[in-house]
C-alpha positions, -999 to 999 in steps of 0.1 A, spaced: 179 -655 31 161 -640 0 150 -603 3 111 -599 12 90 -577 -4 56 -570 -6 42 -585 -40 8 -584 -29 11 -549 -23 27 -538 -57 2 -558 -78 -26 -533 -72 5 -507 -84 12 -525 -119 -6 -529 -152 9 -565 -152 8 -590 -122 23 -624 -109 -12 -640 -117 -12 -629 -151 24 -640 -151 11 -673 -144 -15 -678 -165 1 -666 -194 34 -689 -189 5 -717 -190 -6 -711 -221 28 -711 -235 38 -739 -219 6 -757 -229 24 -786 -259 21 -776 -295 13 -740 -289 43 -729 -290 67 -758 -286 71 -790 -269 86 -782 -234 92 -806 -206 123 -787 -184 139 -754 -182 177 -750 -185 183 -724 -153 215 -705 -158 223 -680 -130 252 -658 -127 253 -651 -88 275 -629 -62 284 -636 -27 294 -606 -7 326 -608 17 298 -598 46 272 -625 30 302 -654 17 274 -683 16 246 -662 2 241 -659 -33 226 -630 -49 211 -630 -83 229 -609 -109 208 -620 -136 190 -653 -142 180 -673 -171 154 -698 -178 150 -712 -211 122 -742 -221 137 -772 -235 126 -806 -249 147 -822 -224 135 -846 -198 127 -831 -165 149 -842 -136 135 -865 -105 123 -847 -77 115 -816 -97 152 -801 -101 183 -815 -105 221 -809 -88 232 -772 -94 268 -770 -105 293 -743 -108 304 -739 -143 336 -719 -130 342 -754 -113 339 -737 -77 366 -711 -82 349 -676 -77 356 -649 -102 370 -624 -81 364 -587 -89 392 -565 -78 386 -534 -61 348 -547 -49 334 -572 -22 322 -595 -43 329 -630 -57 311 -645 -88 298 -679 -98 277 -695 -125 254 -716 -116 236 -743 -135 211 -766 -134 174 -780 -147 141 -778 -133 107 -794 -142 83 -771 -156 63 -771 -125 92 -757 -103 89 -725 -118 51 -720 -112 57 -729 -75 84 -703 -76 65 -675 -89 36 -679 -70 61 -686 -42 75 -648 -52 41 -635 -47 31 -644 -13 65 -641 8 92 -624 -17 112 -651 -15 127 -663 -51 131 -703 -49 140 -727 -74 159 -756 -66 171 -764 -27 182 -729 -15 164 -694 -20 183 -666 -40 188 -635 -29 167 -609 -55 162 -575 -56 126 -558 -60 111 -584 -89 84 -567 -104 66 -588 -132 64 -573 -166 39 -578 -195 54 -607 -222 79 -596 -249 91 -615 -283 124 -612 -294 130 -612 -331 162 -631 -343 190 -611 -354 186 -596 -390 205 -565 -402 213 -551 -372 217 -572 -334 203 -569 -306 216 -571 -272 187 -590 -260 206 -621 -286 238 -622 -266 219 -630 -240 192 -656 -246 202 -686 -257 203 -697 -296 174 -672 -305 185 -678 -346 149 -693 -354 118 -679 -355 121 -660 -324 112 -662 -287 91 -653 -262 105 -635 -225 86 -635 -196 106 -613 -171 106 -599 -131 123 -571 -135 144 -555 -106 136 -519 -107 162 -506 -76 188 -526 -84 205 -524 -44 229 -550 -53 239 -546 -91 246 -510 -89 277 -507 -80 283 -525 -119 264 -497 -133 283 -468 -118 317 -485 -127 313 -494 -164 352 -508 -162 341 -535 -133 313 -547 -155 329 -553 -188 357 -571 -168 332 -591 -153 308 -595 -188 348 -610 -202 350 -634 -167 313 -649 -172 315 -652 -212 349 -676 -201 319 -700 -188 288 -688 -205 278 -668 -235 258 -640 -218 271 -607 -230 258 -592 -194 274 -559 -205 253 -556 -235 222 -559 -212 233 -537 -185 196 -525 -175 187 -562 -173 211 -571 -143 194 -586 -111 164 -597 -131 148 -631 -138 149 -635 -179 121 -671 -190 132 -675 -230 104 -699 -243 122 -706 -281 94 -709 -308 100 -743 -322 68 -756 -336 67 -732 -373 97 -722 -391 91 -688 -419 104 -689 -453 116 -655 -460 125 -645 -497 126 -618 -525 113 -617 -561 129 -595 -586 98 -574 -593 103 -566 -554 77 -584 -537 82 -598 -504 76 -637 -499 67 -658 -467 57 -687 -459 52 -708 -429 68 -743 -428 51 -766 -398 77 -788 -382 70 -827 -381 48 -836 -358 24 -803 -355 -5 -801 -372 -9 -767 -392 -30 -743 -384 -46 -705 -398 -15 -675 -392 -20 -640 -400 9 -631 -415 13 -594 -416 43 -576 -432 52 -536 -434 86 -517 -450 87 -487 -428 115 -454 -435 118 -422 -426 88 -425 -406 66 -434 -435 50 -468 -438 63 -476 -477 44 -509 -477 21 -531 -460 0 -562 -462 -14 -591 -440 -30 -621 -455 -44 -654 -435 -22 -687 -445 -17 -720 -432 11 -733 -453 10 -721 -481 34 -686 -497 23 -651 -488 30 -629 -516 32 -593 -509 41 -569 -537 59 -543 -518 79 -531 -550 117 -535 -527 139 -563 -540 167 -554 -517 142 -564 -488 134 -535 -460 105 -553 -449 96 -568 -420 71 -595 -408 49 -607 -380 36 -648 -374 1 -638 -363 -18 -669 -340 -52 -657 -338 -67 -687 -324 -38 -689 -294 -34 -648 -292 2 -654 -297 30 -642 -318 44 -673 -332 68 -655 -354 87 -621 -362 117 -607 -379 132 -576 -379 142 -556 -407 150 -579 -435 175 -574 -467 187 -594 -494 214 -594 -518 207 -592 -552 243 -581 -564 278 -582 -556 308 -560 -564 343 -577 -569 373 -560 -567 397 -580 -593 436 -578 -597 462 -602 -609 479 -620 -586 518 -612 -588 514 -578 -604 538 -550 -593 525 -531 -568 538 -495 -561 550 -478 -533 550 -444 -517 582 -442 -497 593 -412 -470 614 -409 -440 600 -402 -404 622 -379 -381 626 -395 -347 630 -380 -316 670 -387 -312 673 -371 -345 675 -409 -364 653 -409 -392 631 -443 -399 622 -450 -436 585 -463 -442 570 -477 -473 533 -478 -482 517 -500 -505 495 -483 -527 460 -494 -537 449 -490 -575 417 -470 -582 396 -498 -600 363 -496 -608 348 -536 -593 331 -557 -613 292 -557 -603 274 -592 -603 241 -595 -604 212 -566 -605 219 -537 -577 189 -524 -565 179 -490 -573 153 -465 -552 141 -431 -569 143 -415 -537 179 -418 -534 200 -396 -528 177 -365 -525 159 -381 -493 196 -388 -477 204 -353 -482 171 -338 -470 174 -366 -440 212 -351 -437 198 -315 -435 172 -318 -406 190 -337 -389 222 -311 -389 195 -286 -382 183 -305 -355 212 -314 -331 226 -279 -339 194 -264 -319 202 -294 -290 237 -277 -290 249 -313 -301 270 -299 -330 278 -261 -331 309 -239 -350 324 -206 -333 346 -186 -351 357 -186 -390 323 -186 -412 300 -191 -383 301 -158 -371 298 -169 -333 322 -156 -308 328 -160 -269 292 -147 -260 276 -173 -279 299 -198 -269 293 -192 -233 252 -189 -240 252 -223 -254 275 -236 -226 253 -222 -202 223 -238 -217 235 -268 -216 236 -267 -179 200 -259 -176 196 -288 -199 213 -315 -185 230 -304 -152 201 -315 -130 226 -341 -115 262 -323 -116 283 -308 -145 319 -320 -143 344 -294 -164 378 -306 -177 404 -290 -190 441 -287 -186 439 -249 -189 407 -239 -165 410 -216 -137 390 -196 -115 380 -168 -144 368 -199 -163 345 -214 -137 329 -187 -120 317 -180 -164 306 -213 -165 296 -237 -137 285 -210 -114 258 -206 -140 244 -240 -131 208 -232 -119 201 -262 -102 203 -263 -61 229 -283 -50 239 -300 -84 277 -320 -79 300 -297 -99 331 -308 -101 362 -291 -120 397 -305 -130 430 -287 -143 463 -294 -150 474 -255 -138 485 -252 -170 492 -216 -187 474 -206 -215 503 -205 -247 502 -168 -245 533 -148 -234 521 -126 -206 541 -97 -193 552 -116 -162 564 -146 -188 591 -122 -205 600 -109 -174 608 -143 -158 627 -151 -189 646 -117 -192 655 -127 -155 668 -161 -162 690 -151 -193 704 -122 -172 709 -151 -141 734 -171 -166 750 -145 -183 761 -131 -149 772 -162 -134 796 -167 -167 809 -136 -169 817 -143 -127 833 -180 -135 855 -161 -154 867 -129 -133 849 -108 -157 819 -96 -136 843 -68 -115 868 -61 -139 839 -49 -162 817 -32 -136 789 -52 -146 758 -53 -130 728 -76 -137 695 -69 -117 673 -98 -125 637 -89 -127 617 -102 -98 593 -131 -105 555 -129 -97 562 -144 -56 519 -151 -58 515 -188 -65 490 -200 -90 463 -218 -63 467 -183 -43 457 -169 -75 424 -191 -78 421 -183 -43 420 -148 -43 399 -147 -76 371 -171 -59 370 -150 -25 367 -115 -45 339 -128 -68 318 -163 -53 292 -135 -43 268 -160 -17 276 -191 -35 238 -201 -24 230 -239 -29 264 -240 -47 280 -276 -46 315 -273 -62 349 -287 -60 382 -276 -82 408 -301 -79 446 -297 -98 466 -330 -114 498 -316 -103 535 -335 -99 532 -371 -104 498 -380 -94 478 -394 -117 489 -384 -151 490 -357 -177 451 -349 -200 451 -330 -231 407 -334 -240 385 -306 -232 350 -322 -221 318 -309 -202 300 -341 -183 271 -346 -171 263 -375 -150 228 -394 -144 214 -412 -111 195 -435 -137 211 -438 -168 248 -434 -186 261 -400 -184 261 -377 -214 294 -354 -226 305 -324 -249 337 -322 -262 347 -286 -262 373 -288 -289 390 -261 -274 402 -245 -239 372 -225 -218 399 -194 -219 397 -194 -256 363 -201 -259 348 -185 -290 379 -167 -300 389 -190 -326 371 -218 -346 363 -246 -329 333 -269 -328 315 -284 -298 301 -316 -297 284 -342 -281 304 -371 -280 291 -404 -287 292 -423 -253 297 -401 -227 298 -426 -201 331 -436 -212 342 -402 -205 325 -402 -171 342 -431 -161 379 -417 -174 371 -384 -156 367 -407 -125 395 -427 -129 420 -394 -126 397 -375 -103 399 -406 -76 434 -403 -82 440 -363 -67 417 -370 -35 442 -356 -14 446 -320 1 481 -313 -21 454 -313 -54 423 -294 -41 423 -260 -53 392 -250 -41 355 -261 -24 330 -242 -22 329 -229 18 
């Protein structure tokens, strides 16, 4: 049974509505508008939970408008595309199928307006179990130009002109989370479903548990081109069958937050010329229907070649070599030989494009934006020419807390210890924030006092016992008194050092856990995480140990994608969940 929920209710809550939903799918469903549609292909990529096994639960659906025939009796068969044979998802519940079928255009009004009295999400025989669907207000999705989009490894065969999406979004997400939290289990299943259909799910993370309606632009195809003076051609091409009709077509070349051209002229089939002075393209364009109020057309940044460097050689030529030897491990040494690559300048064809601007704009671009992420602590030097030691290290470590710790602050490093918490995550201001810290126990690679004496202590242990394997220990009079090792264990240490200096630990939420023996397995990285109820987690790099924080050069630095860290954190942290590997929690 599908999941209820009051749609009636939520309208009065949202700028967009399942009646404006409807009326707008009418008028692009309405023939030549658009496109031609008769059917919609329905792909859905479903769950069954081990407690719900014949219950299916949307993961994400697809609807796309085709020119094919609609089926008898409004929808056709559904079949399983993995043949029947769930994808199983270790570790998890749940099962996975992909389900496909077709439905008559009709089907999917009755469903939606279906959705907006009970909350129930029916398109063929049986109801599918959705999540919160709340409609949202139509989007177009440009083909891929430049750069993709992970909108395009979803929808299907968005090359053309473009397509509109009409979408009920599932904004709790109940049953999809679990994919979310666990970035591993949803790339393994994104590689299961793309063995059946080519939805790159993981690309579209955010979109899981929603309905996605692709309605393809089909009837107008756009001429895109470049003249060598730099101006940017278009020019609408009707396809048989549909009469033309008055587009605005509207085109813009926006960088660095500057609008560097723009024009918009009214066609109908004839070229658009726009004399934006940029023959390597960086424009981009928008099909304008004013009579329909419809996009019928967009691109996203374009770019054309107008040259082409060749790197030429003759084939056969000798090539040279750089040739060392590699010192192994069992004291073999393996010979390697490299290839070497000639310095040649290539051989241009063609015009390349030049710009005044560069590469003083790059540079100035470079600038603020080094200037910029160093204030957001995203890229910051300590020690050497920087001038900034431990103090400021701390400060900035410490700000980042009240920045981003709002959640929880997760501190790794093989070297931390009590000392290096209680100047760090003790600082988090937020009440009750999950702060969580990992170590290996490892010693800093400084000799302490209590080092030399241990190893004064073991060379006097084996000299000793020779001189007694050989009967020279009495005869001699000699007398060895090893020095005594420290008898305080390391987690007494942390122990001790918490219970003098926690102070009330108010609203204090922390646990220190230790990768000891063979659990899990041995870390080297240094990173500060900081994880997010909505969104991927965010991560520093500390490029060095918390004990030598500031003392030498090193640079901290957010890293990239931090919820890759978040999720290797997890991976070893799930692995020391036993009382052997807690050090300490706060009481």
């Amino acid at each position: 049974m599908a999941i209820r929920q009051s749609h009636k209710q939520q309208e009065s809550e949202t700028l967009w509505n399942i009646a404006q939903q409807l009326s707008h799918l009418q008028k692009l469903l309405s023939p030549g508008v658009i496109g031609n549609y008769k059917s919609f292909e329905v792909t859905e990529i479903v769950g069954f939970h081990k407690d719900r096994p014949k219950e299916a639960t949307n993961f994400m659906s697809l609807l796309v408008a085709e020119l094919a025939k609609p089926p008898t009796g409004g929808f056709s068969e559904s079949k399983f595309l993995n043949d029947k044979k769930r994808i199983v998802l270790p570790e998890t519940p749940w099962q996975f199928g992909v389900v496909r079928y077709r439905i008559a255009t009709q089907r999917i009004f009755q469903a939606l307006q279906n959705l907006d009295d009970t909350g129930e999400w029916k398109l063929g025989k049986s109801a599918l179990r959705v999540g919160a669907l709340t409609p949202l207000p139509p989007q177009f999705v440009a083909s891929d130009a430049v750069f993709s989009h992970p909108w395009n490894g979803v929808l299907k065969n968005n090359f053309w002109e473009g397509s509109h999406v009409l979408e009920l979004f599932d904004n709790q997400k109940t049953d999809v989370r679990f994919l979310l939290d666990e970035p591993r289990l949803l790339k393994q299943l994104a590689a299961d479903v793309m063995n059946f259909v080519k939805m790159g799910i993981d690309g579209l993370s955010d979109r899981l548990g929603n309905i996605l309606i692709q309605f393809p632009v089909t009837v107008v195809t756009t001429s895109v081109s470049s003249s060598s003076k730099g101006d940017f051609l278009v020019q609408p091409i009707w396809h048989h069958g549909t009469p033309a009709r008055q587009l605005r077509v509207s085109c813009e070349k926006y960088e660095d937050t500057t609008v560097e051209g723009y024009g918009s002229k009214d066609v109908t089939g004839s070229q658009a010329t726009f004399p934006l002075y940029s023959p390597g393209g960086g424009a981009r364009y928008v099909l304008w229907d004013d009579q329909h109020q419809l996009v019928l057309g967009a691109s996203a940044q374009t770019s054309f070649i107008t040259s082409i460097g060749m790197d030429v050689h003759v084939v056969g030529e000798s090539i040279s070599t750089r040739e060392f030897c590699l010192p192994l491990l069992n004291g073999v040494q393996k010979s390697v030989t490299i290839p070497l690559i000639d310095k040649r300048s290539p051989s241009i064809i063609g015009t390349p494009t030049s710009n005044p601007r560069e590469p003083w704009r790059e540079n100035r671009v470079f600038r603020d934006s080094l200037k910029s992420i160093q204030a957001r602590r995203e890229f910051v030097q300590y020690g050497g020419l920087s001038g900034a030691g431990t103090e400021d290290a701390l400060q900035d470590i410490h700000a980042l807390l009240r920045a981003h710790g709002k959640i929880g602050a997760w501190l790794w490093d093989p070297y931390l210890d009590a000392r290096d918490i209680l100047s760090t995550l003790f600082y988090c201001p937020h009440k009750e924030a999950d702060l969580r810290a990992l170590t290996a126990g490892a010693e800093p690679p400084v000799a302490t006092d209590s080092d030399i004496c241990c190893k004064v202590a073991t060379v006097c242990q084996r000299v000793e016992k020779w001189l007694r394997t050989r009967s020279f220990g009495s005869c001699i009079g000699l007398k060895l008194k090893a020095a005594s090792p420290p008898k305080q264990s390391w987690k007494d240490k942390q122990l001790e050092m918490f219970m003098n200096s926690m102070g009330n630990h108010k609203h204090l939420n922390l646990e220190f856990r230790i990768r000891q023996g063979n659990a899990g397995w041995p870390f080297h990285d240094r990173f500060l995480i900081f994880p997010s109820e909505t969104g991927p987690a965010t991560a520093w790099s500390l490029g060095t140990s918390i004990n030598s924080f500031g003392k030498k050069h090193h640079i901290l630095q957010k890293v990239a994608d931090g919820e890759l860290i978040r999720q290797a954190f997890l991976d070893l942290w799930d692995k020391l969940s036993g009382s052997d590997y807690l050090v300490w929690r706060t009481p």
